[in-house]
C-alpha positions in Angstrom: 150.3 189.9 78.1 149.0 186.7 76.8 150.0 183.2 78.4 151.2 180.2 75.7 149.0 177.2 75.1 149.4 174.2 76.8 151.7 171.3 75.2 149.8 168.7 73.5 148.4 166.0 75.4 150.5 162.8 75.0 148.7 160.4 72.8 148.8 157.2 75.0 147.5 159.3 78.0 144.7 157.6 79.3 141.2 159.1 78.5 137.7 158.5 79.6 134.2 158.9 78.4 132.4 159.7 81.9 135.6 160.1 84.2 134.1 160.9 88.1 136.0 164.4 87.7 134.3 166.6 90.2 136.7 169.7 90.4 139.8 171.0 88.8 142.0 173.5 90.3 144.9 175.4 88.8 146.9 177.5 91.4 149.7 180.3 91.3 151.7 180.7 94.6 154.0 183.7 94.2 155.5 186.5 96.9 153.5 188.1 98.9 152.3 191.8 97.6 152.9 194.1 100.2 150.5 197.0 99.3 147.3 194.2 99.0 144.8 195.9 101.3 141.3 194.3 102.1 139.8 197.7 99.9 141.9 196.6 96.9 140.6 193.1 96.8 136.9 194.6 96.7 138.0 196.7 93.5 139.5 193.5 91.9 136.1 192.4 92.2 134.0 195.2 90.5 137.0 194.4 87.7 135.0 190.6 87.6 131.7 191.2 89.0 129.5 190.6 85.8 131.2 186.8 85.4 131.7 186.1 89.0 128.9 187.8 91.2 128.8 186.0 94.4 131.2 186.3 97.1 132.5 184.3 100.1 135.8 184.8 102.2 137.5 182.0 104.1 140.8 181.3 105.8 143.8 181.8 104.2 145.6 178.5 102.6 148.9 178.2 104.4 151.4 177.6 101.4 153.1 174.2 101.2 156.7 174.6 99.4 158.5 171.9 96.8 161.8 173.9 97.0 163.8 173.9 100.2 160.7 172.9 102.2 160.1 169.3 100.3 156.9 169.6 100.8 156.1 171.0 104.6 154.4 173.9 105.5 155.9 177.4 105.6 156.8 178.8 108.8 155.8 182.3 109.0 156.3 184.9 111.7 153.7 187.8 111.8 154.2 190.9 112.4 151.7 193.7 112.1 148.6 193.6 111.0 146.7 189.9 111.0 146.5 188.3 107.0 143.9 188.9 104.4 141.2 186.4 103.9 140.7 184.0 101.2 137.9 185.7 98.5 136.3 183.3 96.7 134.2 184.8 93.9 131.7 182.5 92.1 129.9 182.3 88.8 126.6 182.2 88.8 126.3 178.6 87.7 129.0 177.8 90.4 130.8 176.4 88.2 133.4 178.6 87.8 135.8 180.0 90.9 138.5 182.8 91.1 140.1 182.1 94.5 142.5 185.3 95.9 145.0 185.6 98.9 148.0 187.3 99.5 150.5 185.2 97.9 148.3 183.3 96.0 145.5 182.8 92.6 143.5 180.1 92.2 140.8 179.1 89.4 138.6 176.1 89.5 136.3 174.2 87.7 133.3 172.3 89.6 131.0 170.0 88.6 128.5 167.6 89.4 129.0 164.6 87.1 127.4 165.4 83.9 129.9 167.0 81.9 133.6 168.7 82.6 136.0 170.3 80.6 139.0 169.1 79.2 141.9 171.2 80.9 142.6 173.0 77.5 139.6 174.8 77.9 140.1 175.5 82.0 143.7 176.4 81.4 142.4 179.2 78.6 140.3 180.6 81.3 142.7 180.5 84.0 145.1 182.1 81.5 142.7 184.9 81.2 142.1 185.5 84.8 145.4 185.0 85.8 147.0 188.1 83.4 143.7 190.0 83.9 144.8 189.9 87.6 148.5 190.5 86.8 147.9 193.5 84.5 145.5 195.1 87.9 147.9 194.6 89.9 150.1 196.2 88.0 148.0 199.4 87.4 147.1 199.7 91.2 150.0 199.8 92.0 150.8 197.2 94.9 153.7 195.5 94.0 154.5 193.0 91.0 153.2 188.8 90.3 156.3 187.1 90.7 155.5 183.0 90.2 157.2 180.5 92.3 155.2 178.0 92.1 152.6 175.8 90.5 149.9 173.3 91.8 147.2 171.6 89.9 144.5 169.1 92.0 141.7 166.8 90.3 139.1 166.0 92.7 137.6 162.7 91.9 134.6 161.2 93.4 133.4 158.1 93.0 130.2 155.9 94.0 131.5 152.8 95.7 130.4 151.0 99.2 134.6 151.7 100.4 137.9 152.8 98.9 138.4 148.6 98.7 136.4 148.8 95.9 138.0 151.6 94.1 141.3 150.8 95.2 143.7 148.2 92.8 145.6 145.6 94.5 144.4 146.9 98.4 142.8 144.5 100.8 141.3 144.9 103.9 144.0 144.3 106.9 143.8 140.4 107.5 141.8 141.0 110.9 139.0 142.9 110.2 138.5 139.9 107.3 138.1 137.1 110.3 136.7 139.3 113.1 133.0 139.0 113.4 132.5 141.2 116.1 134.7 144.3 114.4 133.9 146.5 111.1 136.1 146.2 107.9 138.3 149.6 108.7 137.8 152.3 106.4 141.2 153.6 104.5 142.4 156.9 104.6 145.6 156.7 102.4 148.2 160.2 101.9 150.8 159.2 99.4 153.4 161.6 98.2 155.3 160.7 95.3 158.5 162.2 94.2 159.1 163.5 90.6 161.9 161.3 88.5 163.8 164.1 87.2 161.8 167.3 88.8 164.2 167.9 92.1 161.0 170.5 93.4 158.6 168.6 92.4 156.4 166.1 93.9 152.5 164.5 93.5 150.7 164.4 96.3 147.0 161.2 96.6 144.8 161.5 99.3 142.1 158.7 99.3 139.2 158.8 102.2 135.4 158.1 102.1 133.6 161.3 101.4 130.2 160.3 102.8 128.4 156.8 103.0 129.1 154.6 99.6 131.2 157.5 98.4 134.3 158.0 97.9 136.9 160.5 97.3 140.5 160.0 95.5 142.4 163.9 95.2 145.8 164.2 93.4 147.6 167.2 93.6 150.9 168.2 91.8 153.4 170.7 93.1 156.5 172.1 91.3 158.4 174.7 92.2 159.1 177.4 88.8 162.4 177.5 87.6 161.8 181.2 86.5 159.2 183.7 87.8 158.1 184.0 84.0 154.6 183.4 83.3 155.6 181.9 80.5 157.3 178.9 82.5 153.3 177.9 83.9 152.0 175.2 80.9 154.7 173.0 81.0 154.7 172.3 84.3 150.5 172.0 84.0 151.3 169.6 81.8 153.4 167.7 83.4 150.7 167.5 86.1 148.5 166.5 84.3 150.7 163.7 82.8 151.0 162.7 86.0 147.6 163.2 87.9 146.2 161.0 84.8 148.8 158.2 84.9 148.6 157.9 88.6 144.5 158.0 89.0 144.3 155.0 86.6 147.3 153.1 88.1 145.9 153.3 91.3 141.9 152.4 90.2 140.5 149.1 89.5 139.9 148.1 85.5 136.1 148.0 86.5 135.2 151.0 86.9 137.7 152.0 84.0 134.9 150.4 81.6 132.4 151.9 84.3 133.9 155.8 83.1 134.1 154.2 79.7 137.6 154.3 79.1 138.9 155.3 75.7 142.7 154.4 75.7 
């Protein structure tokens, strides 16, 4: 089972030379598989072990639905025995992630500012990872991947003394500008923006300072699949990507565009 390419990428999309892309994540939300046990997750693992040697397990991600939800968490009732973890398995460069839950697959990219790669090349490995993990699931036996939805996130973080700086067209609140004896607040902005067209769909902008002079700008998109086919997953990548891109540059300030050497 092979997944298709991606669409093109539009040609007036905006592109830059050195964007402050950090991380890229391409996640599968799809219905729980009731025979997952803890023991099958380590034998998914020796499946991936020589690309993605280290380990970590977290907290489970709590799934956040663009169908009849709109966008609210999912209110579930357990019964029985308490939910599997989150495994994380790593590449040895850490750049590369395979993240694994019940009712979920996740593969990022992260990086520390000197290169990144386009999405072509993390949607090929994604693509890869994603049917590998299909095709096991399949041959152990635990139930089927059935797809209901699709998020994509860019993590982008930028050096900057406050999100003022980054931000286009956002001033401080007129106080903090004529009050000696008070700080300039610092922003933490959550947009959601709802898709023209896309009635499950929405893009998601959380802005907030990461540490001291830097800050952090993450857009996630969300769509809920018209069909559990694999084969309905680039198109709505791309359109988050169309989106994501669009958005981030909207919302940043031209100087830093020739700053990340902006192409078009």
């Amino acid at each position: 089972m092979q997944l298709p390419s991606l669409p093109e990428r539009p040609a007036g999309l905006p592109e830059f030379g050195s964007p402050p892309l950090r991380e890229v994540a391409i996640a599968v939300l799809f219905h729980p598989l009731p025979g997952l046990a803890q023991a099958h997750v380590g034998r998914y693992w020796e499946l991936i072990r020589d690309r993605y040697p280290r380990v970590r397990d977290l907290p489970p991600i709590e799934p956040y639905l663009e169908a009849e939800a709109r966008g609210q968490p999912l209110f579930q009732l357990q019964v029985g025995p308490p939910p599997l973890r989150r495994s994380w398995f790593i590449s040895e460069d850490d750049e590369r992630l395979v993240q694994l839950q019940n009712d979920r697959f996740v593969h990022n990219w992260r990086g520390d500012g000197t290169s990144y790669p386009h999405l072509e090349d993390l949607w090929s490995s994604f693509a890869e990872r994603f049917t590998e993990f299909a095709g096991w699931v399949s041959t152990e036996d635990i139930g089927s991947i059935e797809p209901f939805q699709l998020e994509l996130t860019y993590v982008n973080v930028i050096e900057a003394p406050s999100l003022w700086d980054v931000l286009r067209g956002v001033d401080p609140p007129v106080p903090a500008r004529f009050a000696e004896d008070v700080r300039t607040p610092e922003p933490k902005i959550e947009l959601r923006y709802e898709v023209d067209g896309e009635r499950n769909a929405a893009l998601y902008v959380h802005c907030r300072q990461r540490d001291v002079g830097v800050q952090q700008i993450e857009l996630t998109f969300r769509a809920a699949l018209e069909s559990p086919e694999f084969a309905s997953l680039p198109d709505a990548v791309a359109t988050g990507r169309r989106l994501i891109v669009t958005h981030f540059t909207a919302l940043t300030t031209p100087a830093l565009h020739e700053r990340w050497d902006r192409k078009r």
